[in-house]
C-alpha positions as CSV (number, residue, x, y, z in Angstrom):
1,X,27.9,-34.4,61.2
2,X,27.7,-30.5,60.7
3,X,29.1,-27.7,62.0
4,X,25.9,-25.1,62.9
5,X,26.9,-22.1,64.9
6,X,24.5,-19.1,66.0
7,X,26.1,-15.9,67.3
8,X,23.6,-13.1,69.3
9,X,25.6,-9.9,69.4
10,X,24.1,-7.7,72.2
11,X,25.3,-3.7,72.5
12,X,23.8,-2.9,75.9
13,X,20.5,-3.5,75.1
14,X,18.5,-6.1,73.9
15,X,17.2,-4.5,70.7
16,X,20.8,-3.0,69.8
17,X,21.8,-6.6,68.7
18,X,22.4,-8.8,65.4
19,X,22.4,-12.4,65.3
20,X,24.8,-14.3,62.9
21,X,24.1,-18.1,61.6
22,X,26.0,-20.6,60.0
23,X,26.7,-23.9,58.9
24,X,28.4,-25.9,56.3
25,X,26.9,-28.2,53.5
26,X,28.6,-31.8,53.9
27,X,26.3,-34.6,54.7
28,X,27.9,-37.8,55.9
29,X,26.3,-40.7,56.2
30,X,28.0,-44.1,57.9
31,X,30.8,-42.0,58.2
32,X,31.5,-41.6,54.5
33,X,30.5,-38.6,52.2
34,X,27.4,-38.7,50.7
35,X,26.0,-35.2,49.6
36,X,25.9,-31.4,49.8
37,X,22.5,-30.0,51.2
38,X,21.5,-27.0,52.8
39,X,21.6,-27.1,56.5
40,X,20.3,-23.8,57.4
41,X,17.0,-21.5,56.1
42,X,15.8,-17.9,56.7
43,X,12.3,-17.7,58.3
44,X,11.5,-14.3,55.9
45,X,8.0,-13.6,57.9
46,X,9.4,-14.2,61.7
47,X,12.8,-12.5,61.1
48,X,14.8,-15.5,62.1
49,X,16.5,-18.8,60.6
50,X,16.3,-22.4,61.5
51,X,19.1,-24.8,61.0
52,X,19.8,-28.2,61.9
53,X,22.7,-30.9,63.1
54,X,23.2,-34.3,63.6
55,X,20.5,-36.9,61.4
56,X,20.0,-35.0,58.0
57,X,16.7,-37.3,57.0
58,X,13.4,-37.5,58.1
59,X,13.4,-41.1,56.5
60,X,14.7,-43.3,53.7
61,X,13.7,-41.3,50.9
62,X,13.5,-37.5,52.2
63,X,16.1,-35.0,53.6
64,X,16.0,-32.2,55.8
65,X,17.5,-30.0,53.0
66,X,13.8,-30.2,51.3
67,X,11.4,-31.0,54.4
68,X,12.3,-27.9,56.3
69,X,12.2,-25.1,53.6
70,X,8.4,-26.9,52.7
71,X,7.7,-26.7,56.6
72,X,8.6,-22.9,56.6
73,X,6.8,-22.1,53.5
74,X,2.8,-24.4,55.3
75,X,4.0,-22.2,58.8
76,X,3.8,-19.2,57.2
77,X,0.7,-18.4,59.3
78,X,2.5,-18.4,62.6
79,X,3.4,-14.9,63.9
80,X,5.6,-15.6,66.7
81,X,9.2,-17.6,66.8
82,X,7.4,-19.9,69.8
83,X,4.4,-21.0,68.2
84,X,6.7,-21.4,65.0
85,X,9.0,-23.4,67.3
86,X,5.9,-25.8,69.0
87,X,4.9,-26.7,65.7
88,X,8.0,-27.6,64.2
89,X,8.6,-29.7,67.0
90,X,4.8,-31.5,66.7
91,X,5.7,-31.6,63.3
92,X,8.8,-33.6,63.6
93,X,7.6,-35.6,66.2
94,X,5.0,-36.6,63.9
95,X,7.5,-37.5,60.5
96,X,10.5,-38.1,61.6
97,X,11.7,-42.2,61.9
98,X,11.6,-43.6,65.3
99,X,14.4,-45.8,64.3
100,X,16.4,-43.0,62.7
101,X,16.1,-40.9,66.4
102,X,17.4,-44.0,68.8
103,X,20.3,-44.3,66.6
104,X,21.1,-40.6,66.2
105,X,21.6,-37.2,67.6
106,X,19.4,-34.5,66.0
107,X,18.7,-31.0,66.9
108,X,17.9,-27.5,65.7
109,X,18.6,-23.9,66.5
110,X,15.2,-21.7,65.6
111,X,16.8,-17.9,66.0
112,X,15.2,-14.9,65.5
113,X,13.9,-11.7,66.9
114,X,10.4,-12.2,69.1
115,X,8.0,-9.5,68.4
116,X,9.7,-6.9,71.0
117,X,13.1,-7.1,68.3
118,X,14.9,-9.0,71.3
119,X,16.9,-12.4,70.3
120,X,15.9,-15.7,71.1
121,X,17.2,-19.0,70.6
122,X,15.1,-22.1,70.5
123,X,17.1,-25.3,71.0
124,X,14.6,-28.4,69.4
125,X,16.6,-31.7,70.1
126,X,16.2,-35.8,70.9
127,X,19.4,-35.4,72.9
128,X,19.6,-36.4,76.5
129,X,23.3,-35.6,77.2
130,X,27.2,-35.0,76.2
131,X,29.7,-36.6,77.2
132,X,33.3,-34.3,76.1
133,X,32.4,-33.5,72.9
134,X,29.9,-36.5,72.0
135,X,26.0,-36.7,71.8
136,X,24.5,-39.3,74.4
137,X,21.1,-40.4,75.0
138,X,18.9,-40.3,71.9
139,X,14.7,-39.9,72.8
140,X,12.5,-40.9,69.9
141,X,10.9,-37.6,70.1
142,X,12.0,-34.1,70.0
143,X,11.5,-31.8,73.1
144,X,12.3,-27.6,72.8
145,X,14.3,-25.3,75.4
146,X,14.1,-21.0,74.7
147,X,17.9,-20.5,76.1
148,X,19.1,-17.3,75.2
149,X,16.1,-14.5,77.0
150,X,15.2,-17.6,79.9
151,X,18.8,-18.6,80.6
152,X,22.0,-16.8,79.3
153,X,20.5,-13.0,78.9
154,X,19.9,-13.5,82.6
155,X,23.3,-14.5,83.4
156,X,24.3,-11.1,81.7
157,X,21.8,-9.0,83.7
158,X,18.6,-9.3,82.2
159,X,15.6,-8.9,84.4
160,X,13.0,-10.3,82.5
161,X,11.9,-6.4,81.4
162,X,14.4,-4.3,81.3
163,X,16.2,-4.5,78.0
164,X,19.2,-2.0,78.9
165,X,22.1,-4.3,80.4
166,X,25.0,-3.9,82.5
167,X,27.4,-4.6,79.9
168,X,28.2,-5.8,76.0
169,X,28.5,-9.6,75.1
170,X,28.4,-12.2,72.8
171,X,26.8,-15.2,72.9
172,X,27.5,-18.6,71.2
173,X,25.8,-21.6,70.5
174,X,27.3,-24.3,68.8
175,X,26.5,-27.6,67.8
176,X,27.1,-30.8,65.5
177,X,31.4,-31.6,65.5
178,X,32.2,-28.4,68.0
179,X,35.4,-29.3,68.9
180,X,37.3,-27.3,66.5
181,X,35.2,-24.3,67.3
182,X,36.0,-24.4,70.8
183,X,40.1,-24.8,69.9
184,X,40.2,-21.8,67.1
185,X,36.8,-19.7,66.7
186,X,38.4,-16.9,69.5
187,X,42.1,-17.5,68.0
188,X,40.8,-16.5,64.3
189,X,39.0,-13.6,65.8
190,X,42.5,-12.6,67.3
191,X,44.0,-12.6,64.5
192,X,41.6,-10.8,62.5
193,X,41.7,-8.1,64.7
194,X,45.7,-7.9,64.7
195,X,45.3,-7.9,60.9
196,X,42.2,-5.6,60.6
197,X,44.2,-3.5,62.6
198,X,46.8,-3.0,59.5
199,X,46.1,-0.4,56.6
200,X,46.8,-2.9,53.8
201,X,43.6,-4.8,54.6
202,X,39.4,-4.0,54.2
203,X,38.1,-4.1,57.6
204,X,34.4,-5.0,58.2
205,X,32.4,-1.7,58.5
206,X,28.8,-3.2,58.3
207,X,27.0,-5.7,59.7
208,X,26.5,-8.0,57.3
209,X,30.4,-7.7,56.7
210,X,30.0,-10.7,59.6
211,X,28.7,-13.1,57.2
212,X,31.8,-12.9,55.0
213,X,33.9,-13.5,58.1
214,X,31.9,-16.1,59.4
215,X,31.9,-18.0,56.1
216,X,35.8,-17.8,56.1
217,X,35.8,-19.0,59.6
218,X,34.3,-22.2,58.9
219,X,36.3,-22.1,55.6
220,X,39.4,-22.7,57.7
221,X,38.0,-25.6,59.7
222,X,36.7,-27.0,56.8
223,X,40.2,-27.1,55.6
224,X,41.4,-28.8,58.0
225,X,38.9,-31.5,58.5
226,X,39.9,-32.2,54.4
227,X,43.6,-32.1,55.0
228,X,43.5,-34.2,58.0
229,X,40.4,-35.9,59.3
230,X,40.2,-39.8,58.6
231,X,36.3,-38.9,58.1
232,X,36.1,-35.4,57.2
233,X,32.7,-34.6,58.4
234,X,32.8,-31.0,58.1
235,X,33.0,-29.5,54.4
236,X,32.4,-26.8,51.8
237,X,30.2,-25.1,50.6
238,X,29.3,-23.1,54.1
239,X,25.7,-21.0,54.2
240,X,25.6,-18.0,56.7
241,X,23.5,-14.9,57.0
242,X,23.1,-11.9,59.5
243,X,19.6,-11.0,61.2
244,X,19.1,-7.1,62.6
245,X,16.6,-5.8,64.7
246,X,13.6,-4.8,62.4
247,X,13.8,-1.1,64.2
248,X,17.7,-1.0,62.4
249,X,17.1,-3.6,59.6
250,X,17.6,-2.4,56.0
């Protein structure tokens, strides 16, 4: 499975933000180990990243670990995360195996800052429905849902316009094996703060400091899943990397 997790920070306005994405390495295939591959990729030219869950092949012979950087390399024309997002999907419609998608959950998280530095969060997925913490429903092609600035930035107070809002928040979107996010992702962040709050220890003073923390994070579930899953399907090595407004990036 995977463990993929995108965090959009928001400071009381839209473009006072930074996103954080991660996800570990181990690919599992029948239930068993079989290799370590990239899950997630920066988008350098759209100031975003793209990362993926569930299948991890576009066929027999090819991964998404080498498909997807070779798609963001050819859709280096595209300036917006949308049209980046439309094509990917077209694009995986048109190469991925039918018989791979009826058998198997697959989805990506395209996240980024649109051309107005606000986040957004494309969701591209075969899924149909969950059912607790399981996948049901598999289509044989891919369809795309924008569900940070057109569904949960509303919830927090956003107009449509107005980027100022009401009030600071985080928002999380996790998928692949999330139940051990949901049971310990706020606990660690307890405890961090209890222990950040001690002399003895460096406490994060940047924003890419999140990406060391993020990577740890994972790191402990990851350490679980090895000492006491009877198919560890979450593993080392874990990629992550923090994304800021292009008005504060640098």
């Amino acid at each position: 499975m995977t463990l993929l997790v995108n965090e959009i920070h928001i400071r009381g306005h839209l473009q006072r933000s930074l996103i954080v994405l991660a996800a570990d390495r181990r690919i599992t295939v029948q239930g068993r180990f079989h290799s370590n591959r990239k899950k997630l990729f920066k988008i350098p030219y759209l100031n975003a990243g793209v990362g993926y869950f569930g299948l991890a092949q576009v066929n027999q012979t090819e991964f998404f670990s080498s498909w997807l950087p070779n798609f963001i390399r050819r859709a280096c024309d595209i300036g917006t995360l949308e049209g980046f997002v439309h094509r990917l999907c077209v694009e995986l419609n048109r190469s991925v195996n039918k018989s791979f998608l009826t058998k198997a959950p697959s989805g990506f998280h395209v996240c980024g800052y649109n051309a107005g530095s606000y986040p957004e969060l494309w969701f591209v997925r075969n899924i149909l429905d969950m059912e607790g913490y399981l996948y049901k429903g598999f289509e044989t092609r891919y369809r795309i849902s924008e569900d940070f600035l057109a569904r949960d930035a509303r919830k927090m107070g956003f107009n449509g316009a107005n980027p100022e809002l009401p009030n600071d928040f985080n928002q999380y979107y996790v998928n692949g094996d999330a139940r051990a996010f949901h049971s310990i992702w706020f606990r660690l962040d307890e405890f961090l703060a209890e222990m950040f709050s001690q002399a003895d220890f460096n406490r994060p003073r940047e924003a890419r400091d999140l990406e060391v923390i993020v990577k740890w994070k994972i790191g402990v579930i990851s350490s679980f899943y090895k000492q006491f899953a009877k198919k560890p399907i979450i593993g080392t090595p874990i990629d992550a990397f923090v994304l800021l407004p292009k008005e504060t990036a640098g």
